[in-house]
N, C-alpha and C positions, 0 to 999 in steps of 0.2 A: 491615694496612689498617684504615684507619679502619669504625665502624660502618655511620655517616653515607655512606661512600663505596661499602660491599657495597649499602645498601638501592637508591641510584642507580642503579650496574650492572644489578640486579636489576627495579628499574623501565621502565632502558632497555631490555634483554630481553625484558620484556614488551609495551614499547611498537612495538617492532620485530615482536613478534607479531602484532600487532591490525595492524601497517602489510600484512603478509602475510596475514595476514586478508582483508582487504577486497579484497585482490589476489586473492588466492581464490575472492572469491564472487564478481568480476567474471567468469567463465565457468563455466556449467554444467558442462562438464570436471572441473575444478578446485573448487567448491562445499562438496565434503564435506571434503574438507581444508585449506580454507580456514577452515572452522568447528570442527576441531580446533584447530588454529594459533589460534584466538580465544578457544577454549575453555583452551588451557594456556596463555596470557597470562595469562585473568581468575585463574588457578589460581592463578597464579604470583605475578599482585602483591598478593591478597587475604593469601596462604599469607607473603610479604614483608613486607607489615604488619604481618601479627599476629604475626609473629615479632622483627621489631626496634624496632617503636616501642613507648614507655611505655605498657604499657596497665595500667586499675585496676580493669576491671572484664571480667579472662577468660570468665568462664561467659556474662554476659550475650553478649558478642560472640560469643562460639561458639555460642552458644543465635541467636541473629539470623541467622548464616551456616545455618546445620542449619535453620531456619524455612524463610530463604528458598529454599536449595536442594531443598528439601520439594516447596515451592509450586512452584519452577520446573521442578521433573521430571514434578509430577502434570501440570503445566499442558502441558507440552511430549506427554507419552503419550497426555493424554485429547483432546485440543483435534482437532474435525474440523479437516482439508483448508479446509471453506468457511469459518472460525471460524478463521482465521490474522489478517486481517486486524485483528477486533475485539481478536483474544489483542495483537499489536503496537501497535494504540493502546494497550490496557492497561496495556503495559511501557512503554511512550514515557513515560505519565504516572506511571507508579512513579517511574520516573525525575528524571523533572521535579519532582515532590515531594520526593521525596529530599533534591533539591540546594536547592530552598527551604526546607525545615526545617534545612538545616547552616547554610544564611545566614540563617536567622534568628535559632538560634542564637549561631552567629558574632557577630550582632550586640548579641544579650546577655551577651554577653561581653566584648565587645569597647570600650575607652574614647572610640574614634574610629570613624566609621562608612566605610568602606573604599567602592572603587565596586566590588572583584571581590565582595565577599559580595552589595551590591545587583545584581548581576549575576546571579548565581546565584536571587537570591530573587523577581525578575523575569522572566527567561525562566525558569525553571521552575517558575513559577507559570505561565507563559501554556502549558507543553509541558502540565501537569497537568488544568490544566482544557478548553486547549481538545482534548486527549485523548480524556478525558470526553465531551465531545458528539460527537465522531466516535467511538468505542465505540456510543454511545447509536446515531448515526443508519445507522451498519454494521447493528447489531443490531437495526435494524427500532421502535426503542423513539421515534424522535423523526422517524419517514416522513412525518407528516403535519404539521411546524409547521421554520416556515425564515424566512420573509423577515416584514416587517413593515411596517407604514409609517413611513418618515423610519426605516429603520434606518442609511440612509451617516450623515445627523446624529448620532442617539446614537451611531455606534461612532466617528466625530469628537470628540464630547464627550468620549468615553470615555476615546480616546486623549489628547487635550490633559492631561485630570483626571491621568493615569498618569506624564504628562512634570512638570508641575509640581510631583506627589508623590514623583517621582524627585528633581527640584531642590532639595525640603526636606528631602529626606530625605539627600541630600549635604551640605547645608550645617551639618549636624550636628547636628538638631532629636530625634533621642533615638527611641527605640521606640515611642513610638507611631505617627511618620509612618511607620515600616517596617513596622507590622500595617497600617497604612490600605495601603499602597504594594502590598501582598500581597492585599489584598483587591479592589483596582480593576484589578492584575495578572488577578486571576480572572475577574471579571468581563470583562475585555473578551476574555483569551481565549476564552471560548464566544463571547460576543456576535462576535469578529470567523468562529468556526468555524460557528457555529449555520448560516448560511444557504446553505452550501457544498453541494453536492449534486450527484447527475448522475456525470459521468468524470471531474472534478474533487476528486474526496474521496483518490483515489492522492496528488496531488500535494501538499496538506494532510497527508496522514501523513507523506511524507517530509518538508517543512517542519516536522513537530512534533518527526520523529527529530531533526534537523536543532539544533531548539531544545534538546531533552534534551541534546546532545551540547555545545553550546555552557555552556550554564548550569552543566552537570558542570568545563570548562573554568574559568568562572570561579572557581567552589569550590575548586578546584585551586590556584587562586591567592592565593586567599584562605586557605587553609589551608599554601600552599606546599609541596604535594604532585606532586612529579616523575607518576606515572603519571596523576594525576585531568586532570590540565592536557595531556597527550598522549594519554589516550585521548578526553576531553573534546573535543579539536582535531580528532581523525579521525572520529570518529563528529558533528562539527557539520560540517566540512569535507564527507564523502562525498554526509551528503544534502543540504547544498544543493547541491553539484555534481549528486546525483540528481535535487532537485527542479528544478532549470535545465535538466536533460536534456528532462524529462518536460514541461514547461511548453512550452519549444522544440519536440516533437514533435506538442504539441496544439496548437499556434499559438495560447496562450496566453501573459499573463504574472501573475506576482506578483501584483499591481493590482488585473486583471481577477478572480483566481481568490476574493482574499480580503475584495475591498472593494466589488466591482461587486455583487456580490448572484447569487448562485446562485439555480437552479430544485431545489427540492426533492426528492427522490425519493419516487415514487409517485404523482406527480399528473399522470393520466390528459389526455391535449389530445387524444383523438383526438375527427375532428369527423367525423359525417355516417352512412351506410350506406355499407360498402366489402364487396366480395366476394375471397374469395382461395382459392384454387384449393390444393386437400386431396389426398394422397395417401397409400397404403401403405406400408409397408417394403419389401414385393414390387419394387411399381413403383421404387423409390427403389434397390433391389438388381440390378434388369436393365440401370436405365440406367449406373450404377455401372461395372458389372460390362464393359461396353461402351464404356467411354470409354478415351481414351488419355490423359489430365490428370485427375485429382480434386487438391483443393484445399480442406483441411479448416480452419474457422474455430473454435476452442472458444473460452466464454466464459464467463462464472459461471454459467448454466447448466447447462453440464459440470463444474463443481465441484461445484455443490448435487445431481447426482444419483448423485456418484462414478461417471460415464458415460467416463473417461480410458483403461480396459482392456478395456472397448467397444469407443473408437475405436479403442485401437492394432489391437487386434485384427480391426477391420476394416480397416485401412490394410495387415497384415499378409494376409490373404488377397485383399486385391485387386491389393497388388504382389507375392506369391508366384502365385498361382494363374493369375489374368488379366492378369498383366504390365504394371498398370497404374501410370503415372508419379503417387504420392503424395506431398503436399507438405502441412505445416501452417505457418498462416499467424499472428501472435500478432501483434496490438496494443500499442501500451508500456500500455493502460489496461485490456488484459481482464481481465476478473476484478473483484477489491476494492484488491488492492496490486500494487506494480510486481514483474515477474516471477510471479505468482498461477500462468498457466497453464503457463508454463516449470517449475516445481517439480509442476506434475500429472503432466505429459508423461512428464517424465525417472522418477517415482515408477511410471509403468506402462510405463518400460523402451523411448518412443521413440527412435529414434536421435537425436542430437544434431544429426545431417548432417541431418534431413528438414525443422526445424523453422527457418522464417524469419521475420526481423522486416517490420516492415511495409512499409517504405523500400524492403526488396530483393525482396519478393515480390510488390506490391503493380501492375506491369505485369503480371505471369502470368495477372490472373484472365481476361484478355482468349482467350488461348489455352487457354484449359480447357473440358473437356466440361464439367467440372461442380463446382461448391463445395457442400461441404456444410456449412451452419451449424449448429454445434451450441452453442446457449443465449446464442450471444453476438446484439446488438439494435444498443445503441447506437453500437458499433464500426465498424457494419458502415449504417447510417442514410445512404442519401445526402442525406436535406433538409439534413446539416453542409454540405455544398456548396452551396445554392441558396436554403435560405428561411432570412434572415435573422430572423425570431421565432423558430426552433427555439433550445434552450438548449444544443443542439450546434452550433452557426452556425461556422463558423470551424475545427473539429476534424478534422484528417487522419484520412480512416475507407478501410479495406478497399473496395478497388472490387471485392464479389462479382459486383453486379447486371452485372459484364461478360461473367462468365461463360455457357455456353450453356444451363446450366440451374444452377436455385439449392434444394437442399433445403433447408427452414429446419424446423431440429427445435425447438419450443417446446410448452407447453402451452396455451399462449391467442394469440391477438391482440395481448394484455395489451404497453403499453409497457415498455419496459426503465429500465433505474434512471433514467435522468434524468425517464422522463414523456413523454418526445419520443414520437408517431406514429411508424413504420417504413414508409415509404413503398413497398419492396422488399417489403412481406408483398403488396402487391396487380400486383405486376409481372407481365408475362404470362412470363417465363420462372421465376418462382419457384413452388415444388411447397410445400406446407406440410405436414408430417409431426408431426401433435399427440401429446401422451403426456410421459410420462416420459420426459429422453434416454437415460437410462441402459436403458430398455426396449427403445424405440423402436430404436434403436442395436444392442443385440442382434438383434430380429428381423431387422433388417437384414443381421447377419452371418448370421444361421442361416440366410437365403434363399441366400446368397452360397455358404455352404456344399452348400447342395443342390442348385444349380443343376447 
């Protein structure tokens, strides 16, 4: 058998991995070996490469793999729980630069200017930079600056400037239009991610996955690389089928999320003097402990206090001890990224059986003694339903407030990431249990315990 024909095999084998892969990670069940299976693909077509194609510069390339596998192991061991979301932008935009540096390359090399390298050197400038500002505004670095005035105009100019620079740069106008091309590329990436904000930042990462996977695709072709061009395909393919999921479930679209102009996170709208009704753990432990439905909400709140083996722990003694029917309820947007509080749950060993999505759980809060929220806000916000100024206007959110009582574990008033008022903090059946959830949540169990 030809060389040319073992490297293909060996490409398709790994691409059939990463297809088994993503098949994997569609169910928590299935997850961890799912990520094996994606893990001995990437083995397999790196270890593929560097074994059969021309290479002149060994040590470097082995020295680059040993780098990066460095970085990605420390990054993988050290990185909190709440710090997943920022670590994944991060890697979106590796990514995304990656595949623009090859097509730029590519292009200096190259005697004709190709559209798969400008392909590459386009969307992976826009995964790159608009990465960048969603890191920045995960991370708390960019909470306070988003919209502008006349920003739909300049991200319009923006765009037109990038199609035209596209046109000359096809028509075979030489490297320079390809550095301008790459530079207006960046720019409108943030300018289009800058003003996104709220429960719309998940659907932004998967769109940026989404572009990383694509732009890697193009590279693939431009280089005429069997695995770049099929893992490139599945990882552009998954998340836009992600982020169409996740758009459809907030009764959003594309349009709305990336060009209408977001509301910033952290900026405060609550208006007036509101009073809301404060309770213990005790109190929060009796009624608990007395109900025949509890119905638990976690949110990034329970990720920022590592409060996940808390709850199970209390979902465990209240359906062991007091026979109480336990259920968690999960949002597609809790947390920072899609699936955020489904990887906590399962990390502090909830059943798989107890935790539902929003669609199927979302009639129960009606027949429940009691929901208890833990750290999540804007998921759970009815003004999405009724006041059209809210920046959740529109968003399918948890009906807790149906429930017959509502604990809401927070440590302030304070609005949740979009800035929206919670209208639910001042309801007469809601109890408010300030602190730490991770604390808070304990006492909770220890009363549970004593009782």
């Amino acid at each position: 058998m030809m060389q040319g024909e073992e490297l293909f095999l060996l490409y398709l084998a790994a691409g059939c991995l990463f297809i088994l892969a993503i098949r994997g990670l569609a169910s928590p069940q299935t997850a961890r070996s799912g990520n094996v299976l994606g893990i001995i693909g990437m083995a397999l077509s790196v270890g593929a490469t560097v074994w059969f194609l021309p290479l002149f510069h060994y040590g470097a390339v082995l020295a680059a793999i040993c780098a990066g596998g460095i970085v990605g192991t420390i990054s993988a061991l050290k990185v909190k729980m709440t710090a997943l979301p920022q670590m994944i932008a991060a890697f979106n935009g590796l990514g995304g630069l990656a595949s623009a540096l090859i097509g730029l390359a590519e292009i200096l090399q190259a005697t004709s200017y190709g559209f798969e390298a400008s392909v590459g050197l386009v969307v992976g400038g826009l995964a790159f930079s608009g990465s960048l500002v969603a890191f920045a505004k995960l991370q708390g670095g960019l909470s306070s600056f988003g919209q502008f005035r006349y920003q739909n105009v300049f991200n319009g100019l923006i765009t037109l400037a990038l199609i035209g620079l596209w046109a000359v740069f096809l028509n075979g106008e030489g490297l320079a239009a390809a550095v301008w091309l790459l530079l207006v590329t960046l720019i409108w990436g943030a300018a289009v991610t800058l003003p996104v904000g709220g429960a719309d930042m998940p659907i932004v990462i998967a769109i940026l996955n989404a572009c990383s996977g694509w732009a890697a695709a193009g590279i693939g072709f431009s280089l005429a690389n069997t695995v770049l061009i099929m893992t490139g395909a599945i990882v552009g393919a998954s998340g836009t089928i992600l982020a169409l999921i996740m758009t459809k479930a907030m009764n959003r679209s594309f349009r709305e999320v990336l060009f209408k102009g977001g509301h910033a996170a952290g900026q405060s709208v609550i208006t007036g003097q509101k009073s809301a009704k404060a309770g213990d753990p005790r109190d929060a432990a009796f009624i608990l402990e007395n109900a025949a439905k509890v119905i638990i909400v976690p949110g990034f709140g329970m990720a920022a206090a590592q409060a996940q083996y808390a709850v199970q722990a209390m979902a465990a003694i209240l359906r062991d001890k007091y026979g109480v029917e336990v259920k968690f309820a999960i949002h597609p947007v809790a947390g920072r990224m899609p699936g955020h509080m489904n990887v906590l749950l399962a990390e502090a060993d909830v059943s798989y059986d107890d935790v539902f999505e929003l669609e199927d759980i979302n009639r129960e809060f009606a027949t429940a003694d009691a929901a208890y929220v833990i750290g999540a806000n804007d998921i759970t916000n009815p003004a999405a339903k009724t006041d059209k100024s809210s920046p959740l206007y529109g968003m399918p959110v948890l009906d807790v407030k149906k429930a017959k009582t509502v604990f809401f574990v927070k440590r302030s008033l304070n609005p949740g990431y979009s800035g929206a008022d919670n209208p639910l903090f001042y309801a007469d059946n809601t109890i408010m249990l300030y602190g730490d959830a991770k604390v808070v949540t304990e006492e909770v169990v220890q009363a549970l315990e004593q009782s």
